[in-house]
KOLGUFI-731411 format. One record per atom (N, C-alpha, C): residue in one letter; x, y, z. Coordinates in steps of 0.001 Angstrom, whole numbers, plus 500000, padded with zeros to 6 digits. Layout:
# KOLGUFI-731411
AXYZ ...
# end
This chain:
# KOLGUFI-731411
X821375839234395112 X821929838347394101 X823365837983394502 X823597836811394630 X824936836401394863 X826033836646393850 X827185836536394085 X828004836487392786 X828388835557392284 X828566835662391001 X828841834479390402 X830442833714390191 X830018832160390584 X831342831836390639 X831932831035389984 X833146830541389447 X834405830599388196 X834518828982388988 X834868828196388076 X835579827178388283 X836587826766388374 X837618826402389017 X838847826815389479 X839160825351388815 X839983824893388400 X840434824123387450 X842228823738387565 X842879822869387554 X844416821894387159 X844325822667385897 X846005822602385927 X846273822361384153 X845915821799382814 X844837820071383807 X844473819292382767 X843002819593382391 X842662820515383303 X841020821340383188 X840431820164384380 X840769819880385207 X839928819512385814 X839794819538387318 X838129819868387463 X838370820837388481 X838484820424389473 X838987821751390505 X839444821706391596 X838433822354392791 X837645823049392477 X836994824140393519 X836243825658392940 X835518825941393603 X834593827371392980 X834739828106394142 X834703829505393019 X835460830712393753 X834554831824393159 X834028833110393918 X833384834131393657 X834120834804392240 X834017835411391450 X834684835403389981 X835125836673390021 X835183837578390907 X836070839066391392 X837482838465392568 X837170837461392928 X838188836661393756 X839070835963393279 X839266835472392107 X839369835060391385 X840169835105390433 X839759836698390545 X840156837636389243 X841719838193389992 X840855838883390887 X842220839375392237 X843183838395392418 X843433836936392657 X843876836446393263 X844971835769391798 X844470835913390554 X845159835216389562 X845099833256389644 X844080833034390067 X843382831801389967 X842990830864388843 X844047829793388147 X843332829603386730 X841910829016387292 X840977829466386088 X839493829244386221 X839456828310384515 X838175827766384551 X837827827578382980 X837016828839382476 X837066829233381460 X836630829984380733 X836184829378379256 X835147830363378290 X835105829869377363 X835144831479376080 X835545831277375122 X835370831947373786 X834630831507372445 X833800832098371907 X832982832163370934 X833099833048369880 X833474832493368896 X833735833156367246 X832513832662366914 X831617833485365962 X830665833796365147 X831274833979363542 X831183833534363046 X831516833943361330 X830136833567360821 X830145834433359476 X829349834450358444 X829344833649357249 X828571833395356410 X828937833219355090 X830030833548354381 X830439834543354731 X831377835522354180 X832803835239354595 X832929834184355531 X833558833994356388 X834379835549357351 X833560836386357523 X833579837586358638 X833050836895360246 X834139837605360565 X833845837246362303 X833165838417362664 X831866837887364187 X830853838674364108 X831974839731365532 X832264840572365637 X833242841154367488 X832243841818367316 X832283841802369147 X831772842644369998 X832256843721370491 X831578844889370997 X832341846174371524 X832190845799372729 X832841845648373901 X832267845119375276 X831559846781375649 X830729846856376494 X830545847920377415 X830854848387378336 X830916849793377966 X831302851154378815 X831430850786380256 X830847850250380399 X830823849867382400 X831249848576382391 X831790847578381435 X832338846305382063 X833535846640383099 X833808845468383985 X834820845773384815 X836282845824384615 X836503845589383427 X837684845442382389 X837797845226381185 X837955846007380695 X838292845988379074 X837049846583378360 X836844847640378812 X835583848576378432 X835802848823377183 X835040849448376466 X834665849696375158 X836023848864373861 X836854847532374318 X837539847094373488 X836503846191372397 X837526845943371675 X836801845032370378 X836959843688371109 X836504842490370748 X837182841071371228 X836258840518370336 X836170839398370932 X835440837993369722 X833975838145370115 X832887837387369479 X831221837347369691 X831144837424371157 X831439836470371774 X831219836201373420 X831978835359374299 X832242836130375348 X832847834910376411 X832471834742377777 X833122833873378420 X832871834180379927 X833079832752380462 X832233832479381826 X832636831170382210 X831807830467382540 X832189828753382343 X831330827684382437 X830843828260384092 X829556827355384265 X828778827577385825 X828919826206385605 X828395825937387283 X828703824338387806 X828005823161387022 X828482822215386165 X827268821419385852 X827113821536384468 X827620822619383922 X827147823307382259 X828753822916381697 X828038822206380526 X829188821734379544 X829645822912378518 X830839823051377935 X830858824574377231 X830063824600376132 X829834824372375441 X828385824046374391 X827408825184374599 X826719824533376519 X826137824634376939 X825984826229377257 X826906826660377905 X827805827782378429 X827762829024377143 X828514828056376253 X828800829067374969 X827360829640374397 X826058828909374482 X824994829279373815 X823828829885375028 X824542830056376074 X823892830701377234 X824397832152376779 X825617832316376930 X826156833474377319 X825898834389375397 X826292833628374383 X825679833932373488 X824176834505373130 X823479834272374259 X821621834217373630 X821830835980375036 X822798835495375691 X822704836886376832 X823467838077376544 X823921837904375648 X825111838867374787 X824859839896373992 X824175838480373209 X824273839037371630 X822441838712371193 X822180837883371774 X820715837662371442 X820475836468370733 X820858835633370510 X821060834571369579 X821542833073369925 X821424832320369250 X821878830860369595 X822113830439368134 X822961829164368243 X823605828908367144 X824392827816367279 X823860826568366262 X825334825330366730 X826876825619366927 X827334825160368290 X828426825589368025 X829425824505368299 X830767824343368073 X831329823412367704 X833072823534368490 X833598822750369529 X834908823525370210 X835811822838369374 X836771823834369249 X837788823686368390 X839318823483369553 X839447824288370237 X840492823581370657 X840792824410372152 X841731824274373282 X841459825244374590 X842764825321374664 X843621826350375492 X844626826929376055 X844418827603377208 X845531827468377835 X846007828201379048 X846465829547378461 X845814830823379411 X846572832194379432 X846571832480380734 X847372833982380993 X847138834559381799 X847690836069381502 X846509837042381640 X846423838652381527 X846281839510382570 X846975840674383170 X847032841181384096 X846316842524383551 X845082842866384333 X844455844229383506 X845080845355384186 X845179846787384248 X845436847639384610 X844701847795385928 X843709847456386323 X842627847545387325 X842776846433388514 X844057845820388451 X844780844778389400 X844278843252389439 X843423843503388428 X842672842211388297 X843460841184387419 X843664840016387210 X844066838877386194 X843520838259385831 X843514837797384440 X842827836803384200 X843632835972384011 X843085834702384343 X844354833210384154 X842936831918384219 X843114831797382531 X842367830891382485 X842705829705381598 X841667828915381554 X841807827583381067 X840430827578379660 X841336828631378162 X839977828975377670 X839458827606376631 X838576827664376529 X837465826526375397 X836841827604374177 X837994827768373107 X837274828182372136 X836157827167371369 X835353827700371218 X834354827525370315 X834022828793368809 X833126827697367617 X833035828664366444 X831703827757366304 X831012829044365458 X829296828418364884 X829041829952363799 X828060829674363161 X827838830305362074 X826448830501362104 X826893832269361182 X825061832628361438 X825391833933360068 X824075834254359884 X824235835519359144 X823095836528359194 X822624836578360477 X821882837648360768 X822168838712361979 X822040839852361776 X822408840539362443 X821390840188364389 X822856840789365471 X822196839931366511 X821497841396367072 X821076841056368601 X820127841822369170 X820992841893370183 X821719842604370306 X822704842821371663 X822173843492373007 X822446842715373969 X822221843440375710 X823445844476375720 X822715845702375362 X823949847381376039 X824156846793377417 X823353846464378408 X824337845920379339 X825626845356378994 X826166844510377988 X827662843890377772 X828093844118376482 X827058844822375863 X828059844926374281 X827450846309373920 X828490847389373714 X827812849144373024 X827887848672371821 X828155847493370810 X828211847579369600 X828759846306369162 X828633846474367693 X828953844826366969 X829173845351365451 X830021844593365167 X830059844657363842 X831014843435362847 X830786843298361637 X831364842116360806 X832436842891360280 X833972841741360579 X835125842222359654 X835629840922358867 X836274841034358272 X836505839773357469 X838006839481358710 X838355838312358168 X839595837846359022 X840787838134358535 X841219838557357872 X842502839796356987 X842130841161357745 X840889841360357847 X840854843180358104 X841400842871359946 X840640842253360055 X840351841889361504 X842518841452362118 X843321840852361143 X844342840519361397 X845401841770361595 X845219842651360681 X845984843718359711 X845560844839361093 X844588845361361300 X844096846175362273 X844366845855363566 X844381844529364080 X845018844619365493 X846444844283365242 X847176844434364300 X848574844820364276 X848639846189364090 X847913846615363312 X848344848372363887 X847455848530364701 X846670848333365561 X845841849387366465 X845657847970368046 X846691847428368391 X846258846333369057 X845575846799370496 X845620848121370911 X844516848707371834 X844015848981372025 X843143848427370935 X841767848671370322 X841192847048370652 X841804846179371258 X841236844412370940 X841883844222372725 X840529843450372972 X841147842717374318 X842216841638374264 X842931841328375619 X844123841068375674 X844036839860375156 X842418839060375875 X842610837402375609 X842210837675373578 X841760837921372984 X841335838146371447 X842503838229371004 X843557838863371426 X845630839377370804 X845903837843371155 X845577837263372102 X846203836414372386 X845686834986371553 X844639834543371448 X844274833544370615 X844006833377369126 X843537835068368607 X843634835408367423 X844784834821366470 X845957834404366671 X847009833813365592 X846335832326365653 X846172831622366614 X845513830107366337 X844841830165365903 X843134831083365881 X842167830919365026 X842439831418363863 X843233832200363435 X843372832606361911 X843999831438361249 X844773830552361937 X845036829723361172 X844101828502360800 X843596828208361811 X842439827468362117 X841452827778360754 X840945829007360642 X840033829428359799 X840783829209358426 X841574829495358362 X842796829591356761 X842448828450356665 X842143827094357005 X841482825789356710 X840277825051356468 X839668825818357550 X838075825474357449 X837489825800356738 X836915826399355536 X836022827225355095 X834612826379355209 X833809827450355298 X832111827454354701 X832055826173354169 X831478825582353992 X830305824977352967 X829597825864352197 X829643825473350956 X828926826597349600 X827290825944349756 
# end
């Protein structure tokens, strides 16, 4: 199996070249990436526990799902791939808005990406691959705010980092009754 590779991307997201996605990582390469919030009725966001053996950021909390566009796949596209491989599920989803980061993990790796949040709504519990997630669970977006201010090493770096835009984001949107 080959490895899979990251889209290497300008500032303006547009790309430049594909790169093995451990190369990538090493080299501090912005790539596109994408993020996926899940909320409920309840308006609770669905996080994931990543797993014990990911290559970074093992057993942290972060958002439903992420990862990166492949060649050809629009984030939509991307977002409800990696979603149905995650978490078990699919779900309209809808991009709200993208930013530039960049995170240096302890394990010498970086991430420096070009992310595409996305949000979609569901209210059934998902079917998660233990390959990428030991766990899941619903917090409301107050608990979820309040807790990674006291416990922020408990939440991956990119989730600390976009979490203030989507809370505000959400402080607007609500549900449909």
């Amino acid at each position: 199996m080959t490895e899979e590779k990251v889209i290497l991307v300008n500032e303006k997201d547009e790309q430049i070249g594909l790169m093995p996605k451990m190369e990538a990582h090493e080299k501090a390469l912005l790539h596109r990436a994408f993020s996926v919030f899940i909320l409920n009725s309840k308006n609770e966001i669905m996080l994931q526990q990543r797993a014990a053996d990911k290559y970074h950021s093992p057993l942290l909390w972060t958002n439903t799902t992420c990862s990166h566009q492949r060649e050809g796949e629009n984030n939509i596209q991307a977002g409800n791939r990696r979603l149905m491989e995650e978490m078990g599920f699919q779900t309209e989803l809808k991009e709200l808005f993208s930013f530039i980061y960049k995170a240096p993990f302890d394990n010498g790796l970086t991430e420096h990406e070009l992310d595409h949040v996305m949000i979609g709504y569901y209210n059934n519990e998902p079917n998660i691959n233990p390959e990428e997630a030991e766990s899941w669970k619903w917090m409301s977006i107050d608990a979820v705010k309040e807790d990674m201010k006291n416990h922020p090493e408990h939440y991956t770096v990119w989730f600390r980092i976009i979490f203030d835009e989507f809370y505000h984001y959400l402080e607007d949107h609500k549900l449909p009754n």
